[in-house]
N, C-alpha and C positions, 0 to 999 in steps of 0.2 A: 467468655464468648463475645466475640466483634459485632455489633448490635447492625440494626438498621433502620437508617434516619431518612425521611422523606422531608424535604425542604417544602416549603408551603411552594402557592403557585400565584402569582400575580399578574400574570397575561405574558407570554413569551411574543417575542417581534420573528422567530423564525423557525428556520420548514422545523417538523413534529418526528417522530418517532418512526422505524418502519409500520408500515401496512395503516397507518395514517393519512388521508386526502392530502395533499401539501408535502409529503416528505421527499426528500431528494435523496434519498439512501439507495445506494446502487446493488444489488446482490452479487454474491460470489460469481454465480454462474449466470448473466446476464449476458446476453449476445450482443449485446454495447460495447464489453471489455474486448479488446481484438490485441491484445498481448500483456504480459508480466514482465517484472523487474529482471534481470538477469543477472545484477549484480550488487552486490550491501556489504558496506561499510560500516562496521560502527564505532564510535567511541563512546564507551561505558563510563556512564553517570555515578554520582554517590550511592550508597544505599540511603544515604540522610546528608540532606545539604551542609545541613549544620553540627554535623561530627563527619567531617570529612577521614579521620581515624577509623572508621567504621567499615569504610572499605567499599567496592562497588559493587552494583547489578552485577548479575553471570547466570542469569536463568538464559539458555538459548544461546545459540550460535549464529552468527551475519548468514550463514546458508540457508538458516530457516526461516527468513523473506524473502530467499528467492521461489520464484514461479506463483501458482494459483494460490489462492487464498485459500483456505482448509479450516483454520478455527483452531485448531490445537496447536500448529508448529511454529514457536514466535520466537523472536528475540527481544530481550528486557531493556529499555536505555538506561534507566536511573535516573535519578534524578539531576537534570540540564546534561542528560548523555544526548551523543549525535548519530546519526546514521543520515551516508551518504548513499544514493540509490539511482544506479545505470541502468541503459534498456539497449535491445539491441537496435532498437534508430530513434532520431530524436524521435519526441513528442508535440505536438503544434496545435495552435489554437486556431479549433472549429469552431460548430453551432453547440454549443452547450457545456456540460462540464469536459474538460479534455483527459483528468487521470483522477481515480481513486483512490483512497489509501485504507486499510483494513489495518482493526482493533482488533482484540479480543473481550470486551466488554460484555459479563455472560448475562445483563439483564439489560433492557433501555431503562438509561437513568444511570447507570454505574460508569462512569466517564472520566479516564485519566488521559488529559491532552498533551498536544505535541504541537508547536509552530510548524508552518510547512512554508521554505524558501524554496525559489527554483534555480537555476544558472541555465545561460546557452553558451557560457565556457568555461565552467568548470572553478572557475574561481572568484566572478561574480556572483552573489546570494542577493536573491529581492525573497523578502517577505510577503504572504496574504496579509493583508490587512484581514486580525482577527477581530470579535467583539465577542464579551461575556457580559450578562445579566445576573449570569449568579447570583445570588446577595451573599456578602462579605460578613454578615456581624456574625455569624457561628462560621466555624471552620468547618469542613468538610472533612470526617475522616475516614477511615474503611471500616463499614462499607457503606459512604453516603449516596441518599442515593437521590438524583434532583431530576429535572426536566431539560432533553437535549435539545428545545425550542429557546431556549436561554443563551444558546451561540452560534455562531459562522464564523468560517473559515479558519475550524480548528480540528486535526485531525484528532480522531479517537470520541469523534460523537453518535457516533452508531454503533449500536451491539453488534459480538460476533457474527461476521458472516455478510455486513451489510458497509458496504463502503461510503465514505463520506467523500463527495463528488470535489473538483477544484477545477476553477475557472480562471485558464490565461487572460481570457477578456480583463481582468482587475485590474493589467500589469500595461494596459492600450497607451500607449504616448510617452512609458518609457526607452527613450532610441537606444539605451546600454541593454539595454536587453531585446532577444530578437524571437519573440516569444511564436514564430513558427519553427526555432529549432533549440525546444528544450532538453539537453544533455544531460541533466543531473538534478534530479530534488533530495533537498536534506529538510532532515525531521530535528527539530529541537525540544527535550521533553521541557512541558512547562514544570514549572515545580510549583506545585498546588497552594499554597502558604498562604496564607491572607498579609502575613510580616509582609511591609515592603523592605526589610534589610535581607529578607531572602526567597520572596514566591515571583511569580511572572506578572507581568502587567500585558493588557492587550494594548489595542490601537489607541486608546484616549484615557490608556495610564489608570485604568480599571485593574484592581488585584483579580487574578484570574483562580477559582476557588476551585479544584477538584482534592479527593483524597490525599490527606499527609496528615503525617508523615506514612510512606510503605515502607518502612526499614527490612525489605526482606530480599532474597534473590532476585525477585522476579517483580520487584516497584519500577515505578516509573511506566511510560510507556510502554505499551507489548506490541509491537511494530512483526505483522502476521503479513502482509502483503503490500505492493501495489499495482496495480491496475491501468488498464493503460486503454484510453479510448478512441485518440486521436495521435496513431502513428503515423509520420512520414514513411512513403511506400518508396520501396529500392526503387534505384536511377535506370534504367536499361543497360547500363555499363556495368551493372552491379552487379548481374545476376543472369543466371539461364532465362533466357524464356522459355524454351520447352519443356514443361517441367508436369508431370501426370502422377499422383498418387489417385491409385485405382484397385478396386471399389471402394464409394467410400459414400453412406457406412457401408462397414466391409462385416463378414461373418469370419469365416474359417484363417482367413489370410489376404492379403492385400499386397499390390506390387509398387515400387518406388521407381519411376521413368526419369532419368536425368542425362542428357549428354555428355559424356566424361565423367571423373573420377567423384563422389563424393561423400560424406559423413552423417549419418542420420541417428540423433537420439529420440526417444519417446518418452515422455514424462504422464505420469498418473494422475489425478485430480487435483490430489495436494502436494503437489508440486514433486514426486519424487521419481528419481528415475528408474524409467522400468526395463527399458533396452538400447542397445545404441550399436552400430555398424559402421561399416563402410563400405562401398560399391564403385561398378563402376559402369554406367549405363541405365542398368537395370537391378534393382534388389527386388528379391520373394520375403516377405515378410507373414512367417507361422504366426497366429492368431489363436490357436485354438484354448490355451490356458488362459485369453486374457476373459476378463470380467467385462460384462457389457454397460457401456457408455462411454465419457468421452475422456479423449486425451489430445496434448499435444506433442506436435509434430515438427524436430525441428532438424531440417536440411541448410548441410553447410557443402557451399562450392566455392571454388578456386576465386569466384566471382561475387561471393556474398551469400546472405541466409534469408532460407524462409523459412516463415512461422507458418503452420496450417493445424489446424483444427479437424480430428477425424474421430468416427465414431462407429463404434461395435454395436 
């Protein structure tokens, strides 16, 4: 039986656990997040760095980070696997954190990380500058379990369901990057190892200490979502403006108003699809099977797409 080990505690330099004064942990369903990923990439990691023979991650599929975060439906990187991760417009830096990224981490303290780089072309990566307190003289193995005030600006420090926030602001004064129109973030799994001939070092060449080895399907990172807080809003040339989804929240049924021809899917909480059409002016949308709360709403025209947020 896979024991559990509590790491002492020696004063952590940052934010604490959810539902903690001080946390910066962002929830699933938090009215901050105003869109999801649309699209995931990945390239699968080892199951063990160090028997590359051994073969890779394959718990999950790249479709299971797209849309809302949910807790269950993830994809696995492995160990130093990647995922690359599109939105349908960039992302930009405002007042606070700009995007989240969801774990699956089913206690606070269970934390297998991921670097997080962004691009605003796709083939430029800038790093967060991450930092770990860990301590290094025991290895961390599954299922260790430590204190998630011991680092920033590393994705996978919040238990399921609670996002870990990231700030463009980090990235101020570099001109190769144009961090009001971020295009693309990639996840790099760290690989847990205390070895430096094989684990991850953060910002100031600290061995970065989470669980290893996971030799199984589903080690390495579990990359469930991300979140999106601060989207660039369509051009006027982009898109209809007369554009009416009414009632809403709606009961029985709800009508879709658009001038000209267009395509409408609706996705379920955790991210799956639940109906999709197309129209041309006006769509009647039956409601009566669906289950009450929220979903979203996404209208494609000739001119661009909106995301909207409706509720039963």
């Amino acid at each position: 039986m896979l024991s559990l080990l509590s790491l002492s505690v020696f004063g952590q330099s940052f934010a604490p656990a959810p539902g903690n004064p001080g946390s910066t942990a962002i929830y699933k369903d938090s009215n901050v997040i105003v869109a999801w990923a649309t699209q995931v990439y990945v390239q699968r990691g080892y199951l063990d760095i160090q028997n590359p023979q051994g073969g890779d991650a394959s718990y999950g599929a790249d479709t299971d980070a797209v849309g809302p975060a949910d807790g269950a439906t993830v994809v696995s990187l492995g160990d130093s696997g990647v995922a690359i991760i599109q939105f349908e417009r960039p992302i930009f830096d405002g007042p606070g954190p700009d995007f989240a990224i969801f774990e699956n981490g089913f206690v606070d303290g269970y934390m297998e990380f991921a670097f997080v780089e962004v691009s605003s072309d796709g083939v430029n990566y800038y790093r967060f500058p991450a930092t770990s307190e860990i301590p290094t003289a025991t290895q961390s193995d599954n299922f260790t379990i430590t204190d998630c005030g011991y680092v920033h600006n590393l994705a996978g420090k919040y238990r399921v369901n609670y996002g870990t926030p990231f700030d463009l602001a980090d990235f101020s004064g570099i001109l190769s990057l144009d961090v009001q129109n971020i295009t693309h973030v990639k996840l790099i799994d760290v690989v847990g190892s205390v070895d430096s001939q094989w684990g991850s070092s953060d910002q100031y060449g600290t061995m970065i200490n989470d669980p290893y080895p996971t030799a199984f399907e589903s080690g390495g990172f579990d990359l469930d979502a991300v979140g999106v807080i601060h989207q660039k809003a369509l051009g006027i040339d982009e898109v209809h403006t007369e554009i009416n989804v009414s009632p809403n929240p709606f009961s029985d049924a709800f009508e879709i108003e658009i001038p000209g021809a267009f395509e409408y899917e609706v996705f379920v909480a955790n991210g799956g699809l639940l109906e999709q059409g197309k129209g041309m002016d006006l769509v009647h949308v039956n409601t009566l099977d669906w289950s009450e709360g929220c979903y979203i709403l996404y209208l494609r025209t000739e001119k661009g797409v909106v995301i909207k947020k409706i509720i039963k």
